[in-house]
N, C-alpha and C positions, 0 to 999 in steps of 0.2 A: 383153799388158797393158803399156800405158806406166809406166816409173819415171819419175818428176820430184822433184827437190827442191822443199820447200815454199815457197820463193820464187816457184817455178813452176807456173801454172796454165795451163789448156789453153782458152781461151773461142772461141766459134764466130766467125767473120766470114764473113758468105758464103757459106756452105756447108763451109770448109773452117776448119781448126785451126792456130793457132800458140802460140805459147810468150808469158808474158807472167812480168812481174815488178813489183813496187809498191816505189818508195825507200824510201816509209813502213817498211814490213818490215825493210830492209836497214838503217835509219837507228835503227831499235828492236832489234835484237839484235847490230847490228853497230857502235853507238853509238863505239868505241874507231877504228875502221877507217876511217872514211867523212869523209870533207869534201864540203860541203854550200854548192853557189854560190848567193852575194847572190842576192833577189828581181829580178824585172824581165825574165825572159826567157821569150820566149814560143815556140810551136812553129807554125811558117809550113807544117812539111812534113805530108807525105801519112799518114803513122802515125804512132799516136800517143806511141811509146816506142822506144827505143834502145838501145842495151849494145853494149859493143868495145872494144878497145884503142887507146888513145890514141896520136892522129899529129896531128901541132901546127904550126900555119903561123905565123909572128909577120909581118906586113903591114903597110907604110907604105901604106896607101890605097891603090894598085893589087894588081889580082888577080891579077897572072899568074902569082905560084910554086903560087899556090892554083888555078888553071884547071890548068897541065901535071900536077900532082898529080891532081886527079879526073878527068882528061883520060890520064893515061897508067899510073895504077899501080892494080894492084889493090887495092882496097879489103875484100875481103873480113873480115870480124869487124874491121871499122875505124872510128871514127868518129874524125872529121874536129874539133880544136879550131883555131880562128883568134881569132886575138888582132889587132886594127885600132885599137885603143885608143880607141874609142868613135869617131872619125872619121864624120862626118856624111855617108859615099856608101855606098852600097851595093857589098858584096863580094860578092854570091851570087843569083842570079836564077835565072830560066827555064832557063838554057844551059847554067848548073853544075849545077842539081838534073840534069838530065837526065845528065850526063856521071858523078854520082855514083851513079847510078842502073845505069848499064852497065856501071860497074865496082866492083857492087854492096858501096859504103861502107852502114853503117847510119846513120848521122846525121853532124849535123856540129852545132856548138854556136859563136857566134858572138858575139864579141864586141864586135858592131858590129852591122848594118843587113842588110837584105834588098828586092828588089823583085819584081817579075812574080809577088806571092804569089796571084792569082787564078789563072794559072798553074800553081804550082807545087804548089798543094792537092792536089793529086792523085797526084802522083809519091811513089811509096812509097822516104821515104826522111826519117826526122825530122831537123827544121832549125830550131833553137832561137839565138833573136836577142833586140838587145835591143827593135827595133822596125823599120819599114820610113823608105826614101828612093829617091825615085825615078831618081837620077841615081847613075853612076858616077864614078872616078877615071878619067882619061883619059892622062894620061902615067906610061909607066912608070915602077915606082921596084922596085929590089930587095927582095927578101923572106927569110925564113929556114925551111926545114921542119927538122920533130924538133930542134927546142931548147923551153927549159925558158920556158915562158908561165903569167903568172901577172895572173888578176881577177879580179874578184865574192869575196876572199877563199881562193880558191885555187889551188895551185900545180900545174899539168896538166904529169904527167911523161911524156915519150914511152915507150910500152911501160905504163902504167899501165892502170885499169881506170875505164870513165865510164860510168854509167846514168843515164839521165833516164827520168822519165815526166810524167805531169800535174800532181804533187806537187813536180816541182824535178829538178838535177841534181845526184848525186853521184860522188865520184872515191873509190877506192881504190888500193890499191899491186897488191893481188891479185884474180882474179876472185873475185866473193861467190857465184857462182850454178853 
């Protein structure tokens, strides 16, 4: 018999089972604990919900701390915050879902733009943005991983705890689940 906590529900997809969890839930009994990001972000990626610990990019327009990031380190129980300060290019496409994917991040949450999202539907891997653009940054600019990034009203601490689903994203200090 499976134990779960009541966060956790088990629902079919396909034949097979996974683990699922509702903000709503978390935001109702854990109302003291939770910060709860501005409206306006939507999920580009393959599933439809996330949970990890927070690893945080801060991006002047170019990708590239955020490509060697999902490109070379494991991901595992990680989800990916990038901060681009609303900058009108796309940080995240076809090439990084895929690369987050292999080095199995659970989502990533963006604070900027997306493209190749017909693409990228499919790649089991949630990608919460504020909307798409079809062009990139093209010259490099330096970047920052695991420092302290802060929009939509809250402050993403690396080592922290981030759940989204279709109800919004929340951060805590510790895991809720």
């Amino acid at each position: 018999m499976v134990e779960y906590c009541r966060y956790l529900h088990q629902l079919p997809t396909n034949g097979h089972y996974f683990m699922t969890f509702f903000t709503a839930d978390f935001c109702d009994d854990h109302h003291d604990k939770v910060n709860v990001l501005a409206a306006g972000y939507k999920n580009y990626g393959g599933v439809a919900q996330c949970q990890g610990e927070i690893v945080t990019v801060k991006l002047d327009k170019h990708n590239g701390d955020l490509i060697q990031l999902l490109r070379d380190v494991d991901g595992t129980g990680k989800v990916v915050v990038v901060d681009v300060a609303r900058e009108y290019y796309a940080v995240v496409g076809e090439k990084l879902m895929n690369f987050a994917q292999q080095n199995h991040y659970a989502g990533m949450v963006i604070n900027g733009y997306v493209r190749d999202t017909q693409q990228i539907e499919n790649i089991p891997v949630a990608l919460f943005a504020l909307d798409t653009c079809p062009r990139k940054y093209m010259s490099p600019l330096p970047g920052a991983v695991n420092v302290l990034v802060s929009f939509g009203g809250v402050d993403f601490v690396p080592g922290h705890y981030l759940y989204a689903d279709v109800d919004g994203v929340i951060v805590t200090a510790a895991p809720l689940a």
